[in-house]
N, C-alpha and C positions, 0 to 999 in steps of 0.2 A: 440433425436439421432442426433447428431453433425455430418455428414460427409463432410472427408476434399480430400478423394480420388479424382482423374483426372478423368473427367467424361469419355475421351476416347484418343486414344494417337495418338499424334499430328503427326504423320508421317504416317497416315494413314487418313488425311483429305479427297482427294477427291473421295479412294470407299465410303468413312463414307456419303460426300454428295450425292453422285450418287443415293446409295442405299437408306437414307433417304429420298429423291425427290420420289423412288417409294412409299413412304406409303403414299406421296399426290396425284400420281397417281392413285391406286389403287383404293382411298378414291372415286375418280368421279364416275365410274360405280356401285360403290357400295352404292352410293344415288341417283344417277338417279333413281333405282328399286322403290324407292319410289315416285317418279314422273312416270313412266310406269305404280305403279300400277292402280293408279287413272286414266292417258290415258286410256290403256287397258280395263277398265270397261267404259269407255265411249264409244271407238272405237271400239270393239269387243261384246258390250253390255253382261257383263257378271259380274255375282254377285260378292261379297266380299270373297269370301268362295276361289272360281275361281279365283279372280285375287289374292290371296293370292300364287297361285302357280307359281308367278313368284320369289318368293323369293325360293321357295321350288325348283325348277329346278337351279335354281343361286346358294343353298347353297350344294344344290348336289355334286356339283360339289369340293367344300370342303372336302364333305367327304369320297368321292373316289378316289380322286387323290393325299394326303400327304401321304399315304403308298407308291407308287412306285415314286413319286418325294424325298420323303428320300431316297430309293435305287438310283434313278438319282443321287442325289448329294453325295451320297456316296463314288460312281464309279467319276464320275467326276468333283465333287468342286460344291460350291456356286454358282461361278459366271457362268459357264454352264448354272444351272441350273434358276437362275435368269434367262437368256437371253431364253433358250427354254419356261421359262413362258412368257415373255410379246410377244414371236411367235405365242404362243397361244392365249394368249389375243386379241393381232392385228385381227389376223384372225377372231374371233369372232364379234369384232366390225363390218368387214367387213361386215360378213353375216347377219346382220341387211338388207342391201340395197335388195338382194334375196327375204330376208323374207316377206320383203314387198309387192314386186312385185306379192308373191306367196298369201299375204293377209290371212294367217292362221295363229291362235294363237301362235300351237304346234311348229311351227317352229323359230318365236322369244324364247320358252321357249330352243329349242336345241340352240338357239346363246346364250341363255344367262350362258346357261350348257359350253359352251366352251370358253365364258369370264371365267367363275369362277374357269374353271381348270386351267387356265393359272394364274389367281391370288394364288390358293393355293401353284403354284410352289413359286411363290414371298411372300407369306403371310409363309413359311413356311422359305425359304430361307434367306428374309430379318432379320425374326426376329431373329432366331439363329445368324447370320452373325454377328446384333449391341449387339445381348447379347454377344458373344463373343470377341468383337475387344474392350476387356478392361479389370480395373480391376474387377474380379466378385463382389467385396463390389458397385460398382457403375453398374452393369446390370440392376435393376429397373429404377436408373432413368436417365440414358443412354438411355433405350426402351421406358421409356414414351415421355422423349425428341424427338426421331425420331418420338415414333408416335402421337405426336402431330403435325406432317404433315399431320396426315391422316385427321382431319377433315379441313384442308382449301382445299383439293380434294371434302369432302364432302360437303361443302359450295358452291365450283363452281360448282358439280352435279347437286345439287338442284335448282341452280340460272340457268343455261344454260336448265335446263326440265321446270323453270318457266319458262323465257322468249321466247325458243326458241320451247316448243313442246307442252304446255301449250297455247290451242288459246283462252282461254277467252270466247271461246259460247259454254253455255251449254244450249241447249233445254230443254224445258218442253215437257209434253206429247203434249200438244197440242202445240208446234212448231214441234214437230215429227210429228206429226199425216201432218200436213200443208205441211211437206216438204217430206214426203211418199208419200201426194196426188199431187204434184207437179212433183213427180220424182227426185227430189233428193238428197235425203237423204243417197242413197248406194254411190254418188259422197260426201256428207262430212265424212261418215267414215270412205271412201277410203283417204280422204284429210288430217283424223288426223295422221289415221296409216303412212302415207308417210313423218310424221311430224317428226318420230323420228330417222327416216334414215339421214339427215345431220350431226347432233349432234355425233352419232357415228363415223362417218365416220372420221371428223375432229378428234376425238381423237385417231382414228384407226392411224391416221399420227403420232401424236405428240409421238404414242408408238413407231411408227419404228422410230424414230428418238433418242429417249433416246438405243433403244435399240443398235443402231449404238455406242453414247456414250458406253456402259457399254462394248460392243467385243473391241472397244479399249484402256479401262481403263486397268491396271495392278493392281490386287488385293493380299494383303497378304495371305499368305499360312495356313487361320486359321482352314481351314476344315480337315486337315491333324491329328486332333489330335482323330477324330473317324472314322478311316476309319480302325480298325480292325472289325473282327467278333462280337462282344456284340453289336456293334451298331445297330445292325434289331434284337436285340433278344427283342422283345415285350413281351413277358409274363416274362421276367424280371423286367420291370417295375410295376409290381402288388408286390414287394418286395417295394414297394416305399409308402406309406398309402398318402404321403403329396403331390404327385403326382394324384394319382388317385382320392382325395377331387381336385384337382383344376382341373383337368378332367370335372368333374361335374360340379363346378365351372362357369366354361368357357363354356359350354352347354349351361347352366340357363341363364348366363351373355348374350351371342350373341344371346337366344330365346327372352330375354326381350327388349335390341338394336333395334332388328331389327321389332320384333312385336310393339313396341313402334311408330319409325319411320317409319314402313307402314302406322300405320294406324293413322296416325296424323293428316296427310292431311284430312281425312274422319274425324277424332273427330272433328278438325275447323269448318267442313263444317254441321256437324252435331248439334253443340250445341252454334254457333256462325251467323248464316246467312249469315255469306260471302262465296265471289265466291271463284274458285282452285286457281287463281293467288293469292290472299291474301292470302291462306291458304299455299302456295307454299312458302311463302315470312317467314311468319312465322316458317316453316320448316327451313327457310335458319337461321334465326335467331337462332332456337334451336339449330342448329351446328354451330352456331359461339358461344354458351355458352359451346356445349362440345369441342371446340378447347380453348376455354381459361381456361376449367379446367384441359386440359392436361399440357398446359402449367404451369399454376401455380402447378397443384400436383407436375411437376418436380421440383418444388423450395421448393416444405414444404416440401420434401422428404429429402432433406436437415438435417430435423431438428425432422421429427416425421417418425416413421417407418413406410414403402409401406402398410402394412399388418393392420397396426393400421388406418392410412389416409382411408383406404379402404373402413374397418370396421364402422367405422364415418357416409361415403358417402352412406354406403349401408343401414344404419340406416335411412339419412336423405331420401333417395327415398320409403323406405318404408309408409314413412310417408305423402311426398308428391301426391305418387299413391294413398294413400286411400281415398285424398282429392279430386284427380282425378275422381274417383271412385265413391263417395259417393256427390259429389257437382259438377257435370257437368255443364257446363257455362264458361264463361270468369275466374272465379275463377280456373276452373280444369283445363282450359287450360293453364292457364299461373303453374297450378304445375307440369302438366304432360310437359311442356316446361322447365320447371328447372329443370328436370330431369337429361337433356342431362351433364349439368356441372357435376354431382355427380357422373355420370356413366362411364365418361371418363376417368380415372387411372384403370377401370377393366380389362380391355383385357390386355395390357401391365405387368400389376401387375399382373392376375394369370399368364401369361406369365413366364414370368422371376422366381418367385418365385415355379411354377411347375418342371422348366426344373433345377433348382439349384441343386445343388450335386446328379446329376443322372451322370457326369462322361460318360463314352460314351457310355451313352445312349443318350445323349442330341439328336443328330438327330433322335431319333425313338421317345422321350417322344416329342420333338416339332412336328412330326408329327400326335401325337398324338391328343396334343391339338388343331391344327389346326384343323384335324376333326372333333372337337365338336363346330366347328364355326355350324357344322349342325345341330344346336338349332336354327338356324335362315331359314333353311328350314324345323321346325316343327310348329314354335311357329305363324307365320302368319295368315297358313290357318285355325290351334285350335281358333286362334280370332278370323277369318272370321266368321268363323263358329258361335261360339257364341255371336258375335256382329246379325249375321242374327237371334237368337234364342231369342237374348236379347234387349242391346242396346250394343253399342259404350264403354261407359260409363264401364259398367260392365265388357266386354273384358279386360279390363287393369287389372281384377285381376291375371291375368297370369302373367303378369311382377312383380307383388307386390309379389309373391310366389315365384318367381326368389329371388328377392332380401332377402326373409327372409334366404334362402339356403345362399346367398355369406355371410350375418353378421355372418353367422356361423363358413365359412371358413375363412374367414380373421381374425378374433380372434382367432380360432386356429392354425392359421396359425404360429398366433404371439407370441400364447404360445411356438408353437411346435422350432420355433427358438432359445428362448430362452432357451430350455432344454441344 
């Protein structure tokens, strides 16, 4: 497939960067969770099952707030709504420093609940906004291009919870037991928790400061074209078959992401003998292979269909998690680590190809699939869980059953176009 179309149109350069900049925004809090969740089980001494529920209150927040942030931007444009999400966002950053002071789990899980509302306003806005600000033959790889931002956000996530909240001592029983009978022990895991209150904060700034940018940017009037009545009619979209497979699609896609890169850190540490910074380091790695495979899927898109490229990648991690799965060691980690490249054209690609010829429903069917990012607050604590029953190892068959559902969607997807 030869395409020669404009990837996006030239007079609309700086909301195009503005709003690309957030999917590397976004990308940061949304890997730190995988650096929190390994803190959290140290500093709050609390199993895998437990600290899986920081993904689970994060992606919460996904899937309750792209219904009434589609009616937000309905009523008042993109860029509104854009701006009242990283309000929200900021503000949750902030409440990290509280949480701390207050030293209870439950309460970084409410910060991290009202990070993630503030991102679904922007994970719902953004993406409609660059599928739209072109021609529709170039939407996929127009969306993969922006969001191949997202993972150099997720590379500085992971790098700033290495270096910065990440201290490199991890006791054994008996340097616990030594530093309980010393007194103190409740002073270092008051000392880690306080670790991750900086890190926030700083980027609580760098959000009001883009957000400054975006209230005085001047954006194109592209949201105007669904602001009649069909656009909140949701049970119109179940008239859509190719819609509702990438519904599910996109489910499976962000339970396996995200269940992937929680517990990755733990499989390092588990079938490798190194300490969290190494394991940390490696994370960083694995998203610098899914920020190059975004990049690149936007260049073969070029030349091979989104839907085919897809179906390929979904083919090749099935393969790679089995090896994961079934060869734990240096060998699984470095496939359950190659993952990351194969898996990067999925969110974008059911993306765009979901919300295609839904006409205005486009704002309800993207708010739709934004929703089903809340596969990545199911698919965690289901690993926890059976990492605690099993091993590590055997957890990742959850992501491999992910991926057998998208080879299925992506090839029909690609039939389904061709009718």
């Amino acid at each position: 497939m030869k395409e020669n179309a404009k990837l996006f149109d030239s007079r609309f350069v700086w909301p195009f960067v503005l709003v690309t900049t957030l999917f590397l925004i976004w990308g940061i809090p949304n890997n730190l969770n995988d650096i929190l969740i390994r803190q959290f089980m140290k500093s709050f001494e609390i199993n895998r099952l437990n600290a899986g529920l920081v993904q689970s209150a994060f992606y919460m927040g996904y899937f309750l707030i792209p219904i009434p942030a589609a009616a937000f931007m309905r009523k008042y444009g993109y860029k509104s709504g854009l701006i009242f999400g990283m309000l929200l966002f900021g503000f949750g950053t902030i409440l990290f420093w509280p949480s701390a002071f207050i030293g209870k789990y439950i309460f970084f899980l409410g910060s991290l609940f009202i990070i993630a509302s503030g991102l679904a306003f922007l994970e719902l806005g953004a993406n409609a906004f660059i599928v739209e600000l072109g021609d529709p033959k170039t939407s996929e790889r127009r969306l993969n291009f922006s969001q191949a931002f997202n993972p150099i956000g997720a590379v500085l996530g992971v790098l700033i919870g290495t270096l910065f909240i990440f201290s490199g001592i991890e006791p054994d029983e008996k340097a616990v037991e030594l530093m309980k009978n010393a007194g103190t022990y409740d002073h270092f895991l008051t000392s880690e928790i306080m670790r991750v209150v900086k890190p926030y904060l700083i980027l609580g700034t760098v959000v009001l400061i883009w957000t400054l940018l975006m209230a005085k940017a001047r954006f194109p009037k592209v949201e105007v074209e669904h602001n009649d009545a069909g656009g909140g009619n949701y049970r119109e979209l179940l008239k859509h078959p190719h819609f509702v497979k990438a519904v599910i699609s996109q489910f499976l896609y962000n339970g396996a992401q995200v269940g992937t890169w929680s517990f990755f850190i733990q499989y390092v540490l588990d079938y490798t003998g190194q300490g969290e910074k190494f394991a940390g380091f490696m994370l960083t790695g694995t998203l610098l292979a899914f920020g190059a495979g975004r990049f690149s899927a936007t260049y073969f898109m070029k030349f091979i269909a989104p839907a085919k490229l897809m179906g390929f990648y979904a083919v090749a991690n099935m393969i790679l998690v089995s090896i994961g799965v079934l060869f734990p060691g240096w060998i699984g980690v470095w496939c359950i680590f190659s993952t990351s490249f194969f898996m990067s054209l999925m969110y974008p690609t059911n993306f765009a190809s979901g919300v295609k010829g839904l006409g205005n429903l486009t704002k309800a069917g993207g708010s739709v699939l934004v929703m089903s990012i809340v596969g990545g607050a199911v698919f965690p604590p289901l690993m926890g869980l059976l990492a605690e029953q099993t091993t590590m190892a055997f957890a990742m068959v959850l992501p491999l059953l992910c991926y057998v559902y998208i080879t299925f969607y992506a090839f029909d997807s690609l039939r389904m176009h061709r009718l």
